[in-house]
N, C-alpha and C positions, 0 to 999 in steps of 0.2 A: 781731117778729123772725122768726117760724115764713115769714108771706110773704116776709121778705128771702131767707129759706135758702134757699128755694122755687121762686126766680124764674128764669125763663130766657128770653133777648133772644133773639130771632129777628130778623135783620136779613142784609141780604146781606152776604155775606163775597167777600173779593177770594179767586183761586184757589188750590184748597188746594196743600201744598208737601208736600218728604216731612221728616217729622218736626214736622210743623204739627199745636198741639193748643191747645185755648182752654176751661179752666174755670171755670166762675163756681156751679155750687150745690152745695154740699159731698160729695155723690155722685159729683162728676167730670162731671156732664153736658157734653157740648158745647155751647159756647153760641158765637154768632157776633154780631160787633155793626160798626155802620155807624160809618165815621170817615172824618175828613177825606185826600183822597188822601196827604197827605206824612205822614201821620200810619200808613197802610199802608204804602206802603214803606217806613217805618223798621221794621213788623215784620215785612215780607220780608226783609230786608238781616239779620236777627239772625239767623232762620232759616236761610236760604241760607248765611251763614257760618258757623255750628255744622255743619248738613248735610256742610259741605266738609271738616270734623276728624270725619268719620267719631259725630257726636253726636245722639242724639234730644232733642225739648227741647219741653216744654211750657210756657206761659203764660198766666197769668190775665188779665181782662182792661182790668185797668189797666198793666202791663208796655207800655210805648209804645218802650225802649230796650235795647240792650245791657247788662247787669249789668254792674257795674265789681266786683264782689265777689261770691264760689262760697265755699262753705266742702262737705267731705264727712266724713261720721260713719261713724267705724271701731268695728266693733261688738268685741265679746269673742273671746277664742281660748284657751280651756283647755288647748288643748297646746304653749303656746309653754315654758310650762319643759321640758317632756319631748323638741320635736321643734325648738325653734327657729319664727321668724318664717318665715311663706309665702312662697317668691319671687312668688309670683301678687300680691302688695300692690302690686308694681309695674304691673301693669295700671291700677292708679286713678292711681300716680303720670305712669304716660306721657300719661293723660287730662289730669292739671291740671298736665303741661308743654304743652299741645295748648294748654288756654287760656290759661294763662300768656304763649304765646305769642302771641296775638290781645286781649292787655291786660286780662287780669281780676289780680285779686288774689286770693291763695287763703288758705284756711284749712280745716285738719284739724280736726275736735272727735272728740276720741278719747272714744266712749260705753264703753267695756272696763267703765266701772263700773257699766253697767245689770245686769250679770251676778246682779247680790246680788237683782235680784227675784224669779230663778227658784231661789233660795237662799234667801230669808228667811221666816220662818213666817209666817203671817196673824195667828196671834191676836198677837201683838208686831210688829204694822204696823197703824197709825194711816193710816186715811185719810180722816178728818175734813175737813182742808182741807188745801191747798201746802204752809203752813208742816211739818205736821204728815208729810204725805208724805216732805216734804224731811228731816226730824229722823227720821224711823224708815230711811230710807233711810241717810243716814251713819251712823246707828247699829249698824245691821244688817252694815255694810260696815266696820266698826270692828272688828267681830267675826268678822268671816270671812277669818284671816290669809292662806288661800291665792289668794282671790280679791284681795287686796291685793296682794300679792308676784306675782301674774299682770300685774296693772295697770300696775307698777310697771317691769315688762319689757316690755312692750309700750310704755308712755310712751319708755323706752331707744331700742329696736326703731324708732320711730317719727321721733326725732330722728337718728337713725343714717340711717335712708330717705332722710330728707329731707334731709341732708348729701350724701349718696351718690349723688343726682340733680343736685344742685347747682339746684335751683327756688325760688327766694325763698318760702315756703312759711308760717305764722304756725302757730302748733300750739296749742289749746285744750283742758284737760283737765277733763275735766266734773265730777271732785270738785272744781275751783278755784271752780265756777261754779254748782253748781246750787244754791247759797245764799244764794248773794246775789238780794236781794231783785227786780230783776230778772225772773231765771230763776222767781223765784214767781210774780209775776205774769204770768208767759207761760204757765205749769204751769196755773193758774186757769183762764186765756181759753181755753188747749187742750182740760180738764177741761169747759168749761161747751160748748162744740163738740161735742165727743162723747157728753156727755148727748141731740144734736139730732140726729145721725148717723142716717142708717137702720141697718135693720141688716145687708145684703147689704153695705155698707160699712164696718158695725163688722166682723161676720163674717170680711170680706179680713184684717184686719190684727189681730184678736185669738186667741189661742189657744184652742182648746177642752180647758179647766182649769176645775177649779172654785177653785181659787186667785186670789181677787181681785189679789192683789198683782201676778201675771203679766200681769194685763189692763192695768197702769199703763206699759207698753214703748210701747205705743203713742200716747198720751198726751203722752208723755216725748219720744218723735221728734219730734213733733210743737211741742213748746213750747222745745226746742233751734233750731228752724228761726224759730220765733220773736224767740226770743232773741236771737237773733244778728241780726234785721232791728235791735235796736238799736242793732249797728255797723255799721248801713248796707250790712249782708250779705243782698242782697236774691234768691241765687239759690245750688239747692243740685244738686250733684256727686251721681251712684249711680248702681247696676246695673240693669239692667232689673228685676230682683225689687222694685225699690224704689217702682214704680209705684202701688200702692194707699196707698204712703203720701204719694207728690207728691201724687196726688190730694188728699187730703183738707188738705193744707197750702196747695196751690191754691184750694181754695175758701176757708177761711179765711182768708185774703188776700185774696180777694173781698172778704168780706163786709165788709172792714176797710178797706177802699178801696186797698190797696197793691200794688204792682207786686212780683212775682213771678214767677221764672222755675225750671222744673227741669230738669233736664240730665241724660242718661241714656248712661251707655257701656254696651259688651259684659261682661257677668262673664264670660263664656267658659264653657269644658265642665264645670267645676266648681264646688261653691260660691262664693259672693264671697270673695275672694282676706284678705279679712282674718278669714277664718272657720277651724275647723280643718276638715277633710277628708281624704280616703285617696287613695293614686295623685298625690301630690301633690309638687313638690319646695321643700323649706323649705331654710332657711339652715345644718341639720344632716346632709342627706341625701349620701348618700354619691355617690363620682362615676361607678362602674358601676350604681350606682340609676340615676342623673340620668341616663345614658346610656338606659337600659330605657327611660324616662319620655317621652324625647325622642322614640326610638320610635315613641309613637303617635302618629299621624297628626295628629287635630285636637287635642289638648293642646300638642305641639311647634308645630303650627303660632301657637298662640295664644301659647305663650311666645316665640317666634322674632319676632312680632310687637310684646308692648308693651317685651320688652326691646332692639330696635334705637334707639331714641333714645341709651341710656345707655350702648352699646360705645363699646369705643376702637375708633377704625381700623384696622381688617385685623385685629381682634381674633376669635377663633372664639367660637360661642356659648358653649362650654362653658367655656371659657376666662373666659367674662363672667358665668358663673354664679358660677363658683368664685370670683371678685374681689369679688363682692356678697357670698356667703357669709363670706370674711375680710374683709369691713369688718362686715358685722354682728355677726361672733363676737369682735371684735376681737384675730383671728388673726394 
């Protein structure tokens, strides 16, 4: 197994593109490999049209086509009861009406519920095996009403967005799923990966905590993307921050023979837009707030950007702010 992980093809490559990237060893190396000519332009033609929607997008190297299915994982937001939902969420949404329009299928998996691992003790977390991880994780998350009741608004929040854009959109919520048996066996194949990992790669994407249970986020991203290759969801939506973890889901797909692809948009000036953060306008912010906010230069310009899809005609921005704000408060 250690030489599968290991291996890296050197072979000519047709000429590089921008947003052209090809993993094959669980570290993310570049690997390049020889194929048949039709079998390269069909993966210039995926490039070059992501390229054109403003997209970065890497590939492992059995990926020979266009994904016909993207899903993207919305992580946790502790201030959505206190400040309301980000209007910045819409930056992902303007992304997967970009591919919606160029015929992918999408799907949200709201992870809100990984929250409980930077929340639950160690010594009442089993991490024996999947099963065991999975049983102390809903348990744990059983007991933590406010991280429920967070979840809970955000699941709201999220079906609200996705009305609100009007994007045929399928929505996934990860206490529905990570139980079923499944999701364990992808948690396993993910877990027995990251035993092989080096460690400038574990390092990217692990906390430095001595709290095991927080080392499991990573894992958990990881076997989510998984997971979902068993609805034939073979290509996954996120911010540029999300890069050390394509990587390592890119090469496990490697090593598993299957075709995979990741897709990377702008988070823009501030954290990823399903996160909380300051300087920021949510669905509760007031309208000489949003006024200030707009103000600054590259913030405005970035919210002036992913929300033109979703105005009405001759509609002013602020005006398109405030219509998102009562549909999501359901004002």
């Amino acid at each position: 197994m250690k030489n599968r992980l290991s291996r890296i093809i050197s072979e000519i490559i047709f000429p590089s593109e921008r947003g052209m990237q090809f993993y094959g060893a669980p570290s993310g190396n570049l690997i390049t490999l020889r194929r048949p000519l039709k079998e390269r332009l069909m993966r210039r033609s995926i490039f070059e049209e992501l390229a054109e929607n403003d997209f970065e997008a890497a590939q492992n190297s059995y990926a020979l086509e266009m994904p016909r299915k993207a899903f993207i994982g919305i992580g946790f937001n502790p201030a959505l009861d206190m400040l309301g939902e980000r209007l910045d969420i819409l930056n992902y949404f303007a992304a997967m009406k970009k591919l919606s329009d160029i015929g992918m299928e999408l799907y949200v998996w709201d992870a809100s519920s990984y929250m409980i691992l930077n929340r639950a003790s160690p010594k009442k977390f089993k991490l024996d095996d999947p099963a065991a991880i999975v049983d102390s994780f809903l348990d744990a998350l059983e007991k933590k009403e406010e991280i429920k009741k967070t979840c809970d608004l955000r699941r709201s929040y999220l079906a609200k967005a996705i009305d609100f854009c009007g994007i045929d959109i399928n929505y996934m919520d990860s206490r529905d799923n990570i139980w079923q048996p499944d999701y364990m066996g992808a948690l396993s194949e993910s877990l027995d990966y990251f035993a092989v990992l080096d460690k400038e790669t574990l390092a990217s994407v692990t906390p430095n905590d001595a709290n095991p249970v927080k080392s499991l986020y990573a894992p958990m991203e990881v076997a989510e993307a998984l997971f979902l290759t068993r609805y034939r969801i073979d290509a996954k939506l996120g911010g540029e921050k999300e890069k050390p973890y394509d990587d390592i889901i890119l090469g496990l797909a490697d090593l598993q023979e299957r075709q995979y692809t990741a897709i990377r948009c702008s988070d823009g000036p501030r954290k990823a837009g399903y996160l909380s953060d300051t300087n920021v306008i949510t669905t509760r912010t007031r309208q000489d707030e949003i006024s200030r906010l707009l103000r600054d230069n590259e913030y405005g310009s970035f919210v002036r950007e992913y929300i033109a899809p979703f105005m009405l005609e001759g509609e002013p921005l602020e005006e398109s702010i405030l219509r998102f704000q009562r549909y999501m408060e359901g004002i």
